[in-house]
C-alpha positions in Angstrom: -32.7 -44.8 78.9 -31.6 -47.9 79.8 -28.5 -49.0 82.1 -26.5 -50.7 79.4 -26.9 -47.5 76.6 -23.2 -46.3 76.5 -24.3 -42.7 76.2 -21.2 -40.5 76.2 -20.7 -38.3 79.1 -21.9 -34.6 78.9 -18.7 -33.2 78.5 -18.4 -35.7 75.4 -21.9 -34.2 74.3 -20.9 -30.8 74.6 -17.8 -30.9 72.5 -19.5 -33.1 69.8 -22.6 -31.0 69.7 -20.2 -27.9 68.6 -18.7 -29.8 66.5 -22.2 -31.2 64.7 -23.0 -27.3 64.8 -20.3 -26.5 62.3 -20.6 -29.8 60.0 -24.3 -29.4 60.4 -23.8 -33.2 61.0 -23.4 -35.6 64.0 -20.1 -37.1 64.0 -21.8 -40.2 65.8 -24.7 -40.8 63.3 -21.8 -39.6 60.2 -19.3 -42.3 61.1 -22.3 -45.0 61.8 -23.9 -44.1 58.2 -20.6 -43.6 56.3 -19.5 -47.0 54.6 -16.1 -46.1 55.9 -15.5 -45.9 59.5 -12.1 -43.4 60.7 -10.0 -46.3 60.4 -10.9 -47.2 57.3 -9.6 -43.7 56.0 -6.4 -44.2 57.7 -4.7 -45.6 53.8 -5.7 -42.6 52.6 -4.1 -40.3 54.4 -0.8 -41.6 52.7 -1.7 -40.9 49.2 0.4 -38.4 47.9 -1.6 -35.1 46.2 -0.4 -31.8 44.8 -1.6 -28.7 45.9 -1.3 -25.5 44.1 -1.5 -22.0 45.1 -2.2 -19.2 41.9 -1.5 -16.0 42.6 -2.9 -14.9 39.5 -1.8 -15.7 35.7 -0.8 -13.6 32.9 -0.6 -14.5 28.9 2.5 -13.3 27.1 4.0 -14.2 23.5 7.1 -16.4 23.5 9.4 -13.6 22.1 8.2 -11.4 25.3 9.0 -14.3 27.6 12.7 -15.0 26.3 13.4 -11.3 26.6 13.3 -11.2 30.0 15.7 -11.4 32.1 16.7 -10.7 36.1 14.4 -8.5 38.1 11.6 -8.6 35.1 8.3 -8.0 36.5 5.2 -10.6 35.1 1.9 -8.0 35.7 -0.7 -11.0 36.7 -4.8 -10.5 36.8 -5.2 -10.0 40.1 -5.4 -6.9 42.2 -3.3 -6.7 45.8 -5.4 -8.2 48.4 -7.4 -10.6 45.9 -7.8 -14.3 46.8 -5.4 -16.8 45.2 -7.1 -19.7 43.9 -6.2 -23.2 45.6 -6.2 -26.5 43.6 -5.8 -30.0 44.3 -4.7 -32.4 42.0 -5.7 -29.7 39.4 -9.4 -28.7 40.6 -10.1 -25.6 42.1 -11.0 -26.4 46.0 -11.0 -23.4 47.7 -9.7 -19.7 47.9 -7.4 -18.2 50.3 -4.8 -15.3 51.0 -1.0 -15.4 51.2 0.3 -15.2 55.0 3.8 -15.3 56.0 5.1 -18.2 58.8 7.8 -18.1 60.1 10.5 -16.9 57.3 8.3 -19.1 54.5 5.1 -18.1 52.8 2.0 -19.9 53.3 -1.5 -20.2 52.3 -5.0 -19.9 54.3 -8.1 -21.4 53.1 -10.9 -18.3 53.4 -13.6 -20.0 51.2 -14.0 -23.8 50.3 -15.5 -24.6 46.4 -18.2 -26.5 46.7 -18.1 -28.3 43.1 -20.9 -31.1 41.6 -19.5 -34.1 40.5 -20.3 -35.7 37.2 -18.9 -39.0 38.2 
């Protein structure tokens, strides 16, 4: 190697290299043959999405629906202990399991959907 290569330490090395081993990437050769560099990203991190957790759904007439009142329970079509179904923006992106932080219920991602894109 030569002097002037600005090779990162091997502590850098070591953390990247676990990191490559879970991307199955680089980060160093990623970022050089992305056309967006990190800061480049940085405007869209501020861009507002909505993210939806499903629990399950259920189908019901409209007479059913206005009959019920306080305490009513909604049977959905999914057992206990079933992933929930995550969206974003209205597409399914991953599946996950209800967890409880603090006094607020949360979501964790178990599997991510890989989906093709038509675009």
């Amino acid at each position: 190697m030569a002097e002037d290569d600005e090779s990162p330490p091997l502590e850098e090395l070591d953390e990247e290299q676990t990191e490559a081993e879970d991307t199955g990437v680089d980060p160093r050769i990623a970022e050089m043959e992305s056309p967006l560099g990190a800061r480049d990203l940085e405007a869209v991190y501020q861009i507002p999405v909505q993210v939806s957790a499903v629990l399950g759904k259920s189908t019901m007439q409209v007479s059913n629906l206005l009959k019920m009142g306080r305490g009513a329970v909604v049977e959905l079509d999914r057992k206990v202990g079933e992933a929930i179904d995550i969206y974003v923006n209205n597409r399914l992106v991953a599946r996950g399991e209800v967890v409880v932080v603090e006094d607020k219920l949360g979501v964790t991602m178990t599997e991510i959907i890989k989906s093709e894109r038509n675009t």
